[in-house]
C-alpha positions as CSV (number, residue, x, y, z in Angstrom):
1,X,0.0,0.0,0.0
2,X,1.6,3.7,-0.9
3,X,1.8,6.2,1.3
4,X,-0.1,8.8,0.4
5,X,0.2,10.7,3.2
6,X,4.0,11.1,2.7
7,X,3.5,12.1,-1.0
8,X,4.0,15.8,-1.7
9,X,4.1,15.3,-5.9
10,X,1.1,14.0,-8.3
11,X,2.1,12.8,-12.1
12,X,-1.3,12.2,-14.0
13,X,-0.2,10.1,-17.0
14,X,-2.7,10.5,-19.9
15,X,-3.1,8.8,-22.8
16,X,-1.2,11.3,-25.5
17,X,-4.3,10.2,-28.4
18,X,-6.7,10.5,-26.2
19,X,-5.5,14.1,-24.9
20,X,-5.7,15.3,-28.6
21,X,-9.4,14.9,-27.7
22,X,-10.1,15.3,-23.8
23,X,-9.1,18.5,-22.0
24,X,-8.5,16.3,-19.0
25,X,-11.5,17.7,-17.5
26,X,-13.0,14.5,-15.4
27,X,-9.3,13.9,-14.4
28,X,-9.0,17.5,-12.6
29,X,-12.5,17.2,-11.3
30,X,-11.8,13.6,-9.7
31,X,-8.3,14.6,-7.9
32,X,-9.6,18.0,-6.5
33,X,-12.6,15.9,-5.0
34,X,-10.5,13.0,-4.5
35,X,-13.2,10.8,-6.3
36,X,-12.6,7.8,-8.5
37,X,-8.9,6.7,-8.9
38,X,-8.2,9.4,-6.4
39,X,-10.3,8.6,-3.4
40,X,-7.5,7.1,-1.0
41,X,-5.7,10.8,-1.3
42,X,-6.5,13.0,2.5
43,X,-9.1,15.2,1.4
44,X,-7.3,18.2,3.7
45,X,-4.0,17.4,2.2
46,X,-2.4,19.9,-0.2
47,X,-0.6,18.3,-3.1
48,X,1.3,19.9,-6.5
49,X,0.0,18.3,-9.7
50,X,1.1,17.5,-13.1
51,X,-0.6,16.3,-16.0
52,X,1.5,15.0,-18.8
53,X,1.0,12.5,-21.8
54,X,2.9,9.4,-22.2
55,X,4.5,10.8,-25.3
56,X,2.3,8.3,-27.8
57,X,2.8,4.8,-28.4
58,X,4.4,2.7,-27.2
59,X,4.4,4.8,-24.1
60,X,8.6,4.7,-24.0
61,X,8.5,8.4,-23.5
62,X,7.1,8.2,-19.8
63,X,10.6,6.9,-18.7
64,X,12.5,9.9,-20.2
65,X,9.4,12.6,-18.8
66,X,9.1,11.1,-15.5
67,X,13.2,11.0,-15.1
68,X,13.9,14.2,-15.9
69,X,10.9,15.7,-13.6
70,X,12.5,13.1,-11.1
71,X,15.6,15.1,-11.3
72,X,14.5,18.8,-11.6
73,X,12.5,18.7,-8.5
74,X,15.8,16.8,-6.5
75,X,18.0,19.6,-8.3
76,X,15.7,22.6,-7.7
77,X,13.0,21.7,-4.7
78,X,15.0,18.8,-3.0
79,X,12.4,16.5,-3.5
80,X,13.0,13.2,-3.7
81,X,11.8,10.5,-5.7
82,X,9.8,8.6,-2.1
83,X,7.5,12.3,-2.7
84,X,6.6,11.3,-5.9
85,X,3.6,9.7,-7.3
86,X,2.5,8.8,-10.7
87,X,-1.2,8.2,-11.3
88,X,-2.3,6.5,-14.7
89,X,-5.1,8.0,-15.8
90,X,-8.5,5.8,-16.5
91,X,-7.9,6.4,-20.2
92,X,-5.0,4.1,-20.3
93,X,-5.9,1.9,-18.0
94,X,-9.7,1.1,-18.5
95,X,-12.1,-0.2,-21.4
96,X,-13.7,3.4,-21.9
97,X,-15.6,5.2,-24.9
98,X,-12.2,7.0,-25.4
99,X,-10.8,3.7,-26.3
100,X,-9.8,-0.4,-24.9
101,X,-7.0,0.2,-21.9
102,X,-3.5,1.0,-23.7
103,X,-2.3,-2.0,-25.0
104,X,1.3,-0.7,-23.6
105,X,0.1,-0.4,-19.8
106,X,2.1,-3.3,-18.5
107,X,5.1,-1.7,-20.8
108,X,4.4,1.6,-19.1
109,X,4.3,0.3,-15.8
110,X,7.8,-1.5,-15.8
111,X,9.1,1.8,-17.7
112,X,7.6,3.3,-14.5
113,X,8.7,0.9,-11.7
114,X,12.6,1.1,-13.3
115,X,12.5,4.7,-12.2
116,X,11.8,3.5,-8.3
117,X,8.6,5.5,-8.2
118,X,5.2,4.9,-6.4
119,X,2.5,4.2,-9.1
120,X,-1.4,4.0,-8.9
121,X,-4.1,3.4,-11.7
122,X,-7.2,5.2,-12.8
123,X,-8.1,8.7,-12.3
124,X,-12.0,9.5,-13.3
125,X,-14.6,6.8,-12.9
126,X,-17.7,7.2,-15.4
127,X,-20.9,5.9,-13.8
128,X,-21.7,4.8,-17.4
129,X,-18.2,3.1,-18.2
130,X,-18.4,1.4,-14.8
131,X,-22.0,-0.1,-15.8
132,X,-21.0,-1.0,-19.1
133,X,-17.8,-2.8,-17.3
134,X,-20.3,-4.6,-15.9
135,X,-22.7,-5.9,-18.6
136,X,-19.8,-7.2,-20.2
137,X,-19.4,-4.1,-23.0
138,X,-16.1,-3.1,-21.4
139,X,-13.9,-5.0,-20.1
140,X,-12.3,-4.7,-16.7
């Protein structure tokens, strides 16, 4: 289980296709009301955000991204990597109307763990998706 509590740092990882379409709107809402992919995050806790792509497929260019933020906030802020969290947003990991999950999550994930930093999955949980999920239109 992560430690949110000691987490100062939030990555949101979108899809890059799918941001060519979505302003990233649901994935905003959902952290600032901790909802969805973001309800085990203290409701009274301030945190910095970023939202970036994963740089198109195959998803490679989340290594480079994530290192370099990795070192820029040890360089200029002294934060280190433990701070850090990377959230994958619901558009690459979840059967959606955007979309089937990326076919490079598991990629993206190794990519991710290589860099030694706390991941989660999902951001935004449509009412709609989820009942879909469960009829058997999405898949989990």
């Amino acid at each position: 289980m992560v430690d949110l509590l000691n987490k100062e740092y939030v990555v949101v990882v979108q899809c890059d296709i799918v941001k060519q379409r979505c302003p990233g709107y649901f994935c905003e809402k959902a952290f600032h009301e901790r909802t969805g992919g973001f309800k085990l995050y203290p409701k009274d806790k301030a945190y910095r955000v970023l939202y970036m792509t994963c740089g198109g497929c195959c998803g490679r260019a989340v290594h480079r991204k994530v290192t370099l933020l990795k070192r820029r906030l040890k360089k200029k802020e002294n934060i280190d990597k433990d701070k850090i969290i990377v959230q994958l947003s619901s558009c690459i990991t979840k059967d959606n109307y955007h979309a089937p999950p990326c076919p490079h999550l598991d990629y993206i994930k190794t990519l991710i763990d290589r860099i030694g930093i706390d991941m989660l999955e999902d951001t935004e949980i449509n009412n709609l998706s989820e009942k879909r999920r469960h009829e058997g239109v999405y898949e989990d």
